[in-house]
C-alpha positions as CSV (number, residue, x, y, z in Angstrom):
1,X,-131.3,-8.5,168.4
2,X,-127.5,-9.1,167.2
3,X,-125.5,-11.7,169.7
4,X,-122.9,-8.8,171.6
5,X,-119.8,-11.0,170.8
6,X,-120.7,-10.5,166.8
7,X,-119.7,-7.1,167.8
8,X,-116.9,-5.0,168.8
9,X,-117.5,-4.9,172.6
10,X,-115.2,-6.7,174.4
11,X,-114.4,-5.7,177.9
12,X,-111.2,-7.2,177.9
13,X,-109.4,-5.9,175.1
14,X,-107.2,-3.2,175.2
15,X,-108.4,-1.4,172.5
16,X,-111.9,-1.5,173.9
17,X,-110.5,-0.6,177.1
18,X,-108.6,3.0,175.8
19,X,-112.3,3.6,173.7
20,X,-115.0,1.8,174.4
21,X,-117.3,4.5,172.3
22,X,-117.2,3.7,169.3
23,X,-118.4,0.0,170.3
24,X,-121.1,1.7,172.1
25,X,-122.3,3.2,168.9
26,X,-122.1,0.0,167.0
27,X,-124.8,-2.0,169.7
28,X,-126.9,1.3,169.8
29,X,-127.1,0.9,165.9
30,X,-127.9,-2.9,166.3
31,X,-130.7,-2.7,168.6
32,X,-131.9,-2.2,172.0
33,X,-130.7,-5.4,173.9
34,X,-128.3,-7.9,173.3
35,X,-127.7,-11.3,174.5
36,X,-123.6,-11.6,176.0
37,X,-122.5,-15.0,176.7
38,X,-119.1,-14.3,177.7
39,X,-120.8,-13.0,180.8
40,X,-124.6,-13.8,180.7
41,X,-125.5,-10.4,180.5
42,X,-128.5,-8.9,178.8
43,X,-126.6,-5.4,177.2
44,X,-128.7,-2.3,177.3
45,X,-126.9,0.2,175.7
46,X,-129.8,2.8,175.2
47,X,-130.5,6.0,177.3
48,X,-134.0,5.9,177.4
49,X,-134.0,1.9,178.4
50,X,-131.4,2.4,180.8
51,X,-133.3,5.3,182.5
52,X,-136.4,3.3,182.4
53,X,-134.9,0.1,183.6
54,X,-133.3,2.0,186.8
55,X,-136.6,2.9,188.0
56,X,-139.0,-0.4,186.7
57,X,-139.5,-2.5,190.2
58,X,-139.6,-5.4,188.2
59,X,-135.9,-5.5,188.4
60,X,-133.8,-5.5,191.5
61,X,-129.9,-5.5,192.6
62,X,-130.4,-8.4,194.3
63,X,-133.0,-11.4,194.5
64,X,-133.0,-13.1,197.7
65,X,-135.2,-11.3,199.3
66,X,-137.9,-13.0,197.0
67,X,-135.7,-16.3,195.5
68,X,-133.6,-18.5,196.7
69,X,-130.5,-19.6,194.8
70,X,-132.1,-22.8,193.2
71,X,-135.5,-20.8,192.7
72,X,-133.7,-18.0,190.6
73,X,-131.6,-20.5,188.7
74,X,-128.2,-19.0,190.4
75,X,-125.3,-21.3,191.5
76,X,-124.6,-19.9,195.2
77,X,-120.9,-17.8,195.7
78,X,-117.7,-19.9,196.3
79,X,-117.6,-20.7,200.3
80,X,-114.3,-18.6,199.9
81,X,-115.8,-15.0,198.9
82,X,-118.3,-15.8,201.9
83,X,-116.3,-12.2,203.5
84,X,-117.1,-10.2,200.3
85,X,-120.5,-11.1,200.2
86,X,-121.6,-10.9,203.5
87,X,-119.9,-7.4,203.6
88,X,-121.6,-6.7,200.1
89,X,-125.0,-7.8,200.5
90,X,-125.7,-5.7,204.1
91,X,-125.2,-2.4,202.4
92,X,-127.6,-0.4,200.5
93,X,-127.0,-0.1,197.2
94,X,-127.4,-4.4,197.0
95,X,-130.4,-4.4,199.0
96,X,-134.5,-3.8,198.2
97,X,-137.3,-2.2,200.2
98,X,-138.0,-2.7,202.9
99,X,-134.4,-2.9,204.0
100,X,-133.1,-0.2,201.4
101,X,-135.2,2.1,202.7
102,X,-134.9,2.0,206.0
103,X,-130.6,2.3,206.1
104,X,-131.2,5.4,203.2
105,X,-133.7,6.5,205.8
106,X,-131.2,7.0,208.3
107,X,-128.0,7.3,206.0
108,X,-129.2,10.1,203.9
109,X,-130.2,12.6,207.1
110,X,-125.6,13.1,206.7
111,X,-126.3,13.8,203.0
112,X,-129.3,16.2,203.2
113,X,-128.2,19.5,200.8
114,X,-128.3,21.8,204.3
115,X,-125.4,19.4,205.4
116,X,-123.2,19.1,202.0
117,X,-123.5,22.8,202.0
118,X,-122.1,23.3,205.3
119,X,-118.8,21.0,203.8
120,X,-118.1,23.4,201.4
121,X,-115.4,25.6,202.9
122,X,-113.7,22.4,204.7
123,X,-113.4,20.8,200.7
124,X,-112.2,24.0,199.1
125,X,-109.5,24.4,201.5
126,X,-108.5,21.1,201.2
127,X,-108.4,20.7,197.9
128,X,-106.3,24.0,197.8
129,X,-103.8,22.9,200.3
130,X,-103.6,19.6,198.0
131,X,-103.1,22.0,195.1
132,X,-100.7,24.3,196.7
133,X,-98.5,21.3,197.1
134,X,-98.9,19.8,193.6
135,X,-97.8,24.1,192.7
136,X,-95.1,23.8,195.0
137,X,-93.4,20.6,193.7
138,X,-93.7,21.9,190.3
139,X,-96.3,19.1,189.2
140,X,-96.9,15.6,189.9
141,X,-99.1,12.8,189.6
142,X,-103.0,14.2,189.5
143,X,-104.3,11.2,190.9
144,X,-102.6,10.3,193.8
145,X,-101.6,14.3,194.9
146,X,-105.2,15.5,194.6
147,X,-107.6,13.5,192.8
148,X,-107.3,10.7,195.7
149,X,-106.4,12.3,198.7
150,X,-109.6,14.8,198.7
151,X,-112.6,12.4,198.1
152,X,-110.8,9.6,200.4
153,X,-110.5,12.8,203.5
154,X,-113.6,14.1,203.6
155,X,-115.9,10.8,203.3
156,X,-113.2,9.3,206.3
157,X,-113.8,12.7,208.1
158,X,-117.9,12.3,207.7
159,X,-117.1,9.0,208.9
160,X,-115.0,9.6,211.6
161,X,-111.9,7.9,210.8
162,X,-108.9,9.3,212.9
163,X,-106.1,10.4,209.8
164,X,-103.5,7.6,211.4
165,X,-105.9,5.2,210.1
166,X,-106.6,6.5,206.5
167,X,-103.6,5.1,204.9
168,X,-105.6,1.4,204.4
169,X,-108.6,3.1,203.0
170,X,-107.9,3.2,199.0
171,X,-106.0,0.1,198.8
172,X,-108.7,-1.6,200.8
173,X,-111.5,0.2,198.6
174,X,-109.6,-0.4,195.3
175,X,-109.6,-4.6,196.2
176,X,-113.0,-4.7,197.0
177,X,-114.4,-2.7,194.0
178,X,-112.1,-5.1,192.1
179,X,-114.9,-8.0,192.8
180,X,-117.1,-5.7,191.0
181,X,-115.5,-6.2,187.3
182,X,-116.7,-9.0,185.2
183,X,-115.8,-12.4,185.5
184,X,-112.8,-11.6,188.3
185,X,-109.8,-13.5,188.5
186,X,-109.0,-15.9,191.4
187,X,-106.4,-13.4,192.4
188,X,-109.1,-10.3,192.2
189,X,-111.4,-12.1,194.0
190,X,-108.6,-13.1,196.9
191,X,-107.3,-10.0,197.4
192,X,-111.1,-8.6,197.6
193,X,-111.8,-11.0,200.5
194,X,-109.1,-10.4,202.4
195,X,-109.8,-6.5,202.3
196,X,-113.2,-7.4,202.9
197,X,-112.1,-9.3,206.5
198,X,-109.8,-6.4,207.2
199,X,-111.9,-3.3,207.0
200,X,-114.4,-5.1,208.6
201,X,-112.4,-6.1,211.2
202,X,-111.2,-2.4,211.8
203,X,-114.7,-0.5,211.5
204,X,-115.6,-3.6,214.1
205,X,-113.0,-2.3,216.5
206,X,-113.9,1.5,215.9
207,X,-117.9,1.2,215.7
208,X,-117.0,-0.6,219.3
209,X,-115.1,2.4,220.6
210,X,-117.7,5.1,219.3
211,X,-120.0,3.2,221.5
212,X,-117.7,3.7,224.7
213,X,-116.8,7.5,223.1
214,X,-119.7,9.1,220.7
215,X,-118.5,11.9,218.4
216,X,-120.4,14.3,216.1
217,X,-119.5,11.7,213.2
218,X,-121.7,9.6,211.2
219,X,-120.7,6.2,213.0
220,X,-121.5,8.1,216.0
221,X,-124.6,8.6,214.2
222,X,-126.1,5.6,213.2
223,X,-125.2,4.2,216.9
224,X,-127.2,6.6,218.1
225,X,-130.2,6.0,215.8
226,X,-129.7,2.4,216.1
227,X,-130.3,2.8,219.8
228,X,-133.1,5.6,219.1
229,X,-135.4,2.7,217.8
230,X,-133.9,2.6,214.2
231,X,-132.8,-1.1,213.7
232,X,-129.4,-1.1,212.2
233,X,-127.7,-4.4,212.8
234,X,-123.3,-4.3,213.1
235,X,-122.7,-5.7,209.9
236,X,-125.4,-3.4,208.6
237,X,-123.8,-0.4,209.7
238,X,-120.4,-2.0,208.6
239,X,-121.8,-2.6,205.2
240,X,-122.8,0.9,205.1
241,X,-119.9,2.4,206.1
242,X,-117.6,0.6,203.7
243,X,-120.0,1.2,201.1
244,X,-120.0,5.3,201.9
245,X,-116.0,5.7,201.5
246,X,-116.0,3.3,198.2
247,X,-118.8,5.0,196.7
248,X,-118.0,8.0,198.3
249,X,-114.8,8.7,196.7
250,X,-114.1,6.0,193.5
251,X,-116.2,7.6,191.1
252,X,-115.0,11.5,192.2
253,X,-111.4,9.7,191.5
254,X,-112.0,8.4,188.8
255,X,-114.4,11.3,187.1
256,X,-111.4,13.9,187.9
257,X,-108.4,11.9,186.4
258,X,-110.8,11.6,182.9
259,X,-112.0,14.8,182.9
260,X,-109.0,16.4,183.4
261,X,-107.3,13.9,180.6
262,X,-110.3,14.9,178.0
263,X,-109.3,18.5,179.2
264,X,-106.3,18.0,178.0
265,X,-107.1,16.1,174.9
266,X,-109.7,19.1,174.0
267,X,-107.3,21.8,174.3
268,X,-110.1,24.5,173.1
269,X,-112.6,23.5,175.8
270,X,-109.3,23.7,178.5
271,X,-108.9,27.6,177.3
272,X,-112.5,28.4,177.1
273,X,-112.9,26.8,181.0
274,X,-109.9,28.6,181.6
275,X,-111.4,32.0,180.1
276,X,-114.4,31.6,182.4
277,X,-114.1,29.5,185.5
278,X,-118.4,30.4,185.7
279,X,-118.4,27.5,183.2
280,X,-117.1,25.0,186.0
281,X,-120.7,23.6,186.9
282,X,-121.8,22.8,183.4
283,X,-117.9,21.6,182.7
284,X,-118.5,19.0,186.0
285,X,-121.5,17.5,184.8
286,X,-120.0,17.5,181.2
287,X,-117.1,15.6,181.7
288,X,-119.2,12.9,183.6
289,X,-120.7,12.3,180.5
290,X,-117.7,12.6,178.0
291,X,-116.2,9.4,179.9
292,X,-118.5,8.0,182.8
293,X,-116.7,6.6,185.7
294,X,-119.1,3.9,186.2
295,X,-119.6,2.2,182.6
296,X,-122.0,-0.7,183.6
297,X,-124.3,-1.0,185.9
298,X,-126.2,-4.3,186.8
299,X,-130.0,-5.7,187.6
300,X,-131.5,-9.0,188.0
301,X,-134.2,-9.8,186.6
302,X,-137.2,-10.6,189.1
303,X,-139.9,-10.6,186.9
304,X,-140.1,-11.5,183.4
305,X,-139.5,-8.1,180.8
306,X,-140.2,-7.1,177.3
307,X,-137.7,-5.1,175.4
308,X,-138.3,-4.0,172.0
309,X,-140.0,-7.5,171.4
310,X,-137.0,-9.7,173.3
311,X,-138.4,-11.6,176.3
312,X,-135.8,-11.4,179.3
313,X,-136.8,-14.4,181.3
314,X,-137.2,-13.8,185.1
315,X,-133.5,-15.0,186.4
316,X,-131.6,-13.5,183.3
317,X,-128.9,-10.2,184.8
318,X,-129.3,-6.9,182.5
319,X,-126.3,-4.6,182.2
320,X,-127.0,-1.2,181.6
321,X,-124.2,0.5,179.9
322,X,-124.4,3.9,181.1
323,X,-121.1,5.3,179.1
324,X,-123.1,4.3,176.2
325,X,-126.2,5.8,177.4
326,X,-124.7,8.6,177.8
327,X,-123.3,9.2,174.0
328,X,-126.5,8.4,172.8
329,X,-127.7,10.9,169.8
330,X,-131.2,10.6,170.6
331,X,-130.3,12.4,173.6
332,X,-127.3,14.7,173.6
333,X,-126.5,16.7,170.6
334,X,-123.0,15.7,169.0
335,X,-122.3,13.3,171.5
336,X,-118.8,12.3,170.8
337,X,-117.8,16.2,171.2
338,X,-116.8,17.7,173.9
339,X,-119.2,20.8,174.9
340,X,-118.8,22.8,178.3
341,X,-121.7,24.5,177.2
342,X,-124.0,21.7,177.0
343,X,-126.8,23.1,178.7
344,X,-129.3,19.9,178.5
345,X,-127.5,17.3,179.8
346,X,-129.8,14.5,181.5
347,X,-126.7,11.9,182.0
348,X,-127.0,9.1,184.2
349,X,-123.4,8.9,185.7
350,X,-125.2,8.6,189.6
351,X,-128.0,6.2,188.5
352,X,-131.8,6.6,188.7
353,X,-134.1,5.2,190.6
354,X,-134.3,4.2,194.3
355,X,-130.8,3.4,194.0
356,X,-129.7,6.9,192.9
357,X,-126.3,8.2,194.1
358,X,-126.8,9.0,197.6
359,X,-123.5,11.5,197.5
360,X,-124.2,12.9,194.7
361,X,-124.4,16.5,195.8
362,X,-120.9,15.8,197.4
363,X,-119.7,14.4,194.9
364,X,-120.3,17.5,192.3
365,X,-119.1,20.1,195.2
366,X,-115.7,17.5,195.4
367,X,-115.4,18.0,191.5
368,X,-115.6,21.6,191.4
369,X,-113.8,22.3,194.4
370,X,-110.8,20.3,192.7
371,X,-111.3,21.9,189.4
372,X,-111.4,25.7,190.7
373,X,-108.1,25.5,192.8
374,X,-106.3,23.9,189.7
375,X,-107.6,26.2,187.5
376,X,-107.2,29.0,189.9
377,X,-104.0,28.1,191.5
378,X,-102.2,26.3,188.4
379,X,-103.2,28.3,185.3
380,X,-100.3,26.1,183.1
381,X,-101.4,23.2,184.4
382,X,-100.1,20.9,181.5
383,X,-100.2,16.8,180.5
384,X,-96.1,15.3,181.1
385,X,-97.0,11.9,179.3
386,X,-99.6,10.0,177.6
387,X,-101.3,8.0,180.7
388,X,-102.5,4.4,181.2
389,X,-105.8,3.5,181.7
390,X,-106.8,0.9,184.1
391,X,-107.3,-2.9,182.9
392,X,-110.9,-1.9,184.3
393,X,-114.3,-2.1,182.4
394,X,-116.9,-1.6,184.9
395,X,-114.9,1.4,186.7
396,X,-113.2,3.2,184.0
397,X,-109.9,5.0,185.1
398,X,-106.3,6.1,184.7
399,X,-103.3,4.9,186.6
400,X,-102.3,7.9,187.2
401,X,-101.8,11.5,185.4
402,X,-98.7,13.0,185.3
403,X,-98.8,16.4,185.1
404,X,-96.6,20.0,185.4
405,X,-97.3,23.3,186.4
C-alpha cells in the first residue's frame, strides 16, 4: 500500500483537475487501497473493489443508525451546517435499511420503467424545442441552452414545481452539491446552508399547498402515500424531494457537457455517431465512462474490512473512485480510448448496490433525447473555444461549452 499523497492524485490541482486519469492509472498500478491524509480517506481506485464495496453491508453512507459520534470516533458537524445536514441526512441515498427502504419503497413506484417510458415523447420534444433554439441563434452555450434546462424541467415537472418557480432550482442544487466536494471551504459550506434553509423553506410552503390542492405529481404522491399508512415524515419527504431534482439532473448535466467535449476532442467517433445515430445507446453509456460525472463516491466503515491484506478499521471513510474504476484495464479493453462500439461495458457511473441510481432509466432516456435532436437537428454542431472545467473533484464538469451550428 503506497501513502496517496506520494502520488500524483491531488484533487486540488489544476492539472489533476483537466486529467485526473492518468493519476488513476498510477494508484491502480500501486495497489488496491491507499491511505489519504489530506482527507482521511481510504482510496479504492479498482473496479472490481469498488463494485464489491458498493454492495458489502459491512459498509454504509452513514453510521448513526448504529454509532454515535463519540462511538464511531467522528467529531459532530459545526452547529452552523446544522440546515445542510438535517436536509442531508433525511433523504435516501444517506440513509440505511430500514429507513432506505421504506422512502425507495415508495419513491421508486414514479421511476418504475412503465412510467419513464410513458416520459419519452414529453423529453424528446423538449429537448428539441431547446435545440431548435440553440439552431436558431446560430449556437450558444451547450450547458446552460440545453444541457441544463432539460434535466432541471422534467425532474421539477415529476415533482410538480409550477415553471415561475424553477429559476432557484440549479443555483440552489449547484450550492448544496458544493458541500459534497472535499474538505469545503467556509464559503462553500455557507452558501450550502443557506440554499439548504431556502429550498426547504419553499418545498415547506408547496408540500403545504399540495395538501390543500393534490395534483397527479409526485409531491402529491408521497402525501397521499404518507396518509395511505406509508410513514413519510415532512422533512423526509423534503429530503427526498431535494435529493430527486439534485440527483435528478447534476449528473445528466454534467455527463452531456463531457460527452459532448470528448466528442469533440475524438473527432472520428463524432463522424462515425454522426454516420449512424443507431449507435446513440452504446455512445450514452460510453461517454459515462470516458469521463464519469461522479468521480468519488463515499462509505463509512461500520465494520472492520480486509483489502488485499490492509485492515480498514471500523470508523475509517473509503472513497471509491469510480472515474478510475471505470478506466480500469482489467475490465474495459483500451480504456483510455474512446469506443462507441464498446459493446461490454459494466461501468459504474449510477453506483451498485442498494444505493444504485434510482433515475437511472431517466437519466439515459435524458442523454439520448439530447444527443438525437443535436445530432439530428444540428449536423455542424462544432466546439467555439477550448472550455473550463469546474474547480470540482467529486462532480466533474465544464463551465460551460460554447458551441456553433
Amino acid at each position: 500500500m503506497a501513502a496517496a499523497f506520494d502520488l500524483a492524485f491531488d484533487p486540488w490541482d489544476p492539472a489533476f483537475l483537466a486529467d485526473p486519469y492518468p493519476a488513476y492509472a498510477e494508484l491502480r498500478a500501486k495497489g488496491r487501497v491507499h491511505y489519504y491524509e489530506p482527507t482521511n480517506q481510504w482510496l479504492v481506485p479498482h473496479h472490481a473493489d469498488v463494485s464489491a464495496l458498493l454492495r458489502d453491508r459491512r459498509l454504509g453512507r452513514a453510521y448513526q443508525h448504529r454509532y454515535t459520534h463519540e462511538d464511531f470516533g467522528r467529531t459532530a458537524p459545526p452547529a452552523e451546517h446544522e440546515p445542510f445536514h438535517t436536509l442531508n441526512d433525511h433523504g435516501m441515498l444517506d440513509l440505511e435499511p430500514p429507513d432506505h427502504t421504506r422512502i425507495r419503497r415508495l419513491v421508486s413506484k414514479a421511476f418504475t420503467p412503465r412510467t419513464v417510458e410513458q416520459l419519452k415523447p414529453y423529453v424528446a420534444k423538449l429537448a428539441g424545442e431547446l435545440v431548435d433554439r440553440l439552431v436558431a441563434a446560430g449556437g450558444g452555450d451547450l450547458l446552460a441552452d440545453v444541457a441544463e434546462p432539460l434535466p432541471v424541467a422534467v425532474i421539477a415537472e415529476m415533482l410538480g414545481i409550477p415553471e415561475s418557480d424553477r429559476a432557484p432550482l440549479r443555483p440552489w442544487s449547484a450550492d448544496i452539491c458544493g458541500m459534497y466536494e472535499l474538505n469545503p471551504p467556509k464559503d462553500v459550506a455557507a452558501k450550502a446552508v443557506r440554499a439548504s434553509v431556502e429550498f426547504s423553506d419553499y418545498l415547506r410552503e408547496l408540500i403545504a399547498e399540495r395538501r390543500k390542492e393534490p395534483g397527479d405529481d409526485l409531491i402529491s404522491g408521497l402525501i397521499a402515500a404518507h396518509d395511505e399508512g406509508d410513514r413519510l415524515t415532512e422533512q423526509e419527504m423534503i429530503s427526498t424531494c431535494v435529493l430527486l431534482l439534485n440527483a435528478g439532473h447534476e449528473a445528466t448535466v454534467n455527463a452531456t457537457v463531457n460527452g459532448w467535449y470528448a466528442l469533440f476532442r475524438n473527432p472520428d467517433q463524432l463522424a462515425a455517431l454522426r454516420a449512424d445515430h443507431s449507435l446513440g445507446p452504446a455512445a450514452v453509456e460510453e461517454l459515462m465512462r470516458y469521463d464519469t460525472p461522479l468521480q468519488l463516491f463515499e462509505r463509512w466503515v461500520l465494520d472492520e474490512i480486509e483489502i488485499d491484506g490492509t485492515t480498514v478499521p471500523r470508523g475509517a471513510e473509503i472513497a471509491m473512485l469510480f472515474g478510475s474504476a471505470n478506466h480500469d484495464p482489467e475490465v474495459f479493453r483500451n480504456p483510455e480510448k474512446l469506443d462507441l462500439t464498446r459493446e461490454d461495458n459494466p461501468h459504474i457511473s449510477f453506483s451498485a448496490g442498494i444505493h444504485y441510481c434510482i433515475g437511472a432509466p431517466l437519466a439515459r432516456i435524458e442523454l439520448a433525447a439530447s444527443m438525437t435532436a443535436l445530432l439530428e437537428k444540428a449536423p455542424t454542431l462544432g466546439l467555439v473555444a477550448e472550455p473550463k472545467r469546474k474547480p470540482n473533484f467529486v462532480i466533474r464538469g465544464l463551465e460551460g461549452l460554447s458551441v456553433a451550428v
